[in-house]
TORLOLO-334389 format. One line per field, with one value per residue (C-alpha): residue number from 1; x, y, z. Coordinates in steps of 0.02 Angstrom, whole numbers, plus 50000, padded with zeros to 5 digits. Layout:
N
nr	c(NUM, ...) .
x	c(X, ...) .
y	c(Y, ...) .
z	c(Z, ...) .
***
This chain:
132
nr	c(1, 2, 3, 4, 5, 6, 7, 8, 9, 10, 11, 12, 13, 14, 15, 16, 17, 18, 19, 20, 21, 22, 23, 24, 25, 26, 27, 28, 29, 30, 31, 32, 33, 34, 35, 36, 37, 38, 39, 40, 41, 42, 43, 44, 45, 46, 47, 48, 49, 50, 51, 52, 53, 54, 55, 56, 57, 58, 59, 60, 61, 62, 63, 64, 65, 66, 67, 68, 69, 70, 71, 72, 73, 74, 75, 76, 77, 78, 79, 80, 81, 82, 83, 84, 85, 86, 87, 88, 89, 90, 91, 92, 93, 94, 95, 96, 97, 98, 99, 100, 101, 102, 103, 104, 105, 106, 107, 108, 109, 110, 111, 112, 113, 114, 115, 116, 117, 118, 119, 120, 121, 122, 123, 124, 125, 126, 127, 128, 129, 130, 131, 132) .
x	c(50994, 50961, 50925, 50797, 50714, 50729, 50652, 50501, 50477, 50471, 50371, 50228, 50249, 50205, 50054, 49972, 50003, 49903, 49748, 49752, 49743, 49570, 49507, 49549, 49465, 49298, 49169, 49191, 49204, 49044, 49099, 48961, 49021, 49137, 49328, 49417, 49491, 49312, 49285, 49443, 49402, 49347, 49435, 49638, 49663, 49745, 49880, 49940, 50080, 50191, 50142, 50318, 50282, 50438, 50340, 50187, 50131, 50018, 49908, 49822, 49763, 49853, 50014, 50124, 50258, 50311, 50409, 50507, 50380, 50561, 50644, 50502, 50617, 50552, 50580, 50492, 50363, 50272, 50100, 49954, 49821, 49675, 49650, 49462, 49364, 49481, 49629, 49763, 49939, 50078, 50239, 50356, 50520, 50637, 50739, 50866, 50899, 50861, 50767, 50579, 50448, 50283, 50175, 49994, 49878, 49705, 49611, 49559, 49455, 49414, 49576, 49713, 49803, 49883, 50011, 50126, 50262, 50349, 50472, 50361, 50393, 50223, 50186, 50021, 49969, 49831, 49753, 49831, 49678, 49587, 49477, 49543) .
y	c(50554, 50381, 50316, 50477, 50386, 50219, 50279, 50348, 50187, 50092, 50218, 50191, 50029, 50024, 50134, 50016, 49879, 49979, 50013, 49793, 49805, 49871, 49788, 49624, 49658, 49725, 49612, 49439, 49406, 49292, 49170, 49251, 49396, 49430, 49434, 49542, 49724, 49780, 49685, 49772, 49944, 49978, 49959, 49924, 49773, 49785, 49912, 50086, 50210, 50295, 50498, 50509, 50330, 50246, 50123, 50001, 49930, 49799, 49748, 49558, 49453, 49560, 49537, 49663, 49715, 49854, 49851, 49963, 50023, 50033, 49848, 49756, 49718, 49716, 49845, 49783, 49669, 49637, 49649, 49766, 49772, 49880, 50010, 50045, 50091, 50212, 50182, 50031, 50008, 49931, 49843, 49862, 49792, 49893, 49737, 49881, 49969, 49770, 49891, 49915, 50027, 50069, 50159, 50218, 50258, 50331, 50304, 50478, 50444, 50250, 50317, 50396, 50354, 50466, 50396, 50459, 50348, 50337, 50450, 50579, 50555, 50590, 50515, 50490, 50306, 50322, 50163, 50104, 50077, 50236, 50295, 50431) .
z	c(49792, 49747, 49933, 49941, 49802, 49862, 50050, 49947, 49853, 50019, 50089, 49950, 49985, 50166, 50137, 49995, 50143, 50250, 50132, 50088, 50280, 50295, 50146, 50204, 50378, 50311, 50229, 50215, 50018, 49955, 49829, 49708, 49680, 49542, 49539, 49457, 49420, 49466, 49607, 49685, 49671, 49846, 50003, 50034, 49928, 49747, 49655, 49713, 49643, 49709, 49670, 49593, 49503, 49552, 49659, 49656, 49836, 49837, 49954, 49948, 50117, 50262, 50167, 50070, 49952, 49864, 49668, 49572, 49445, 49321, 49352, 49448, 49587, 49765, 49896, 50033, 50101, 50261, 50340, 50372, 50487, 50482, 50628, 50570, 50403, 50327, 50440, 50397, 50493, 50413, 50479, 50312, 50294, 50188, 50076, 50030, 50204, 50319, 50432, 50464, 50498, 50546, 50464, 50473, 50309, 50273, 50151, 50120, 49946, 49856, 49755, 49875, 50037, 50178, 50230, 50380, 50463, 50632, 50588, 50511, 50343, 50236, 50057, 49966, 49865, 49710, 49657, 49506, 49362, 49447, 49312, 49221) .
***
């Protein structure tokens, strides 16, 4: 039960690497606008959860890692790329199992990913901070 739970939390982590992905390769940031939680709202880059909460991915610069939302320790790490506008792949290394993956996310609304990796495993990211 507990590596079912641990495989998700990587999982969520690989598809908030994904979204970072296409956020990072889409306009280049001007150093007027403003930085912050509300700058971050659109796009890959920043927070996601897990749908069962037990794991923030986050996605900053191409890079990656996902956390236990309980202890704060990390699952996994690695880099995303993005495919095109709503499309990000992700190479994530699972710190528990030493393995990694690949897997493929859209963006399907400015708060939710679709994630699906190579072995057909399917999980879904919200943005953390989504308005409520």
């Amino acid at each position: 039960m507990m590596n079912a739970v641990k495989f998700r939390a990587v999982a969520a982590v690989v598809t908030v690497i994904a979204l970072a992905g296409c956020q990072s390769m889409g306009e280049p940031q001007r150093r007027d606008r403003p930085v912050g939680p509300s700058a971050m709202q659109t796009g890959f880059e920043g927070e996601w959860v897990s749908t069962d909460g037990v794991a923030m991915s986050r996605f900053t610069a191409g890079r990656f890692e996902t956390l236990a939302t309980d202890t704060g320790n990390k699952l996994a790490e690695g880099n995303y790329s993005q495919i095109d506008a709503s499309t990000v792949s992700i190479s994530v290394t699972s710190l528990i199992r030493q393995t990694t993956t690949q897997v493929n996310c859209a963006m399907v609304s400015q708060t939710q990913l679709n994630c699906t990796g190579s072995t057909g495993q399917q999980f879904s990211l919200i943005r953390r901070g989504a308005a409520a």
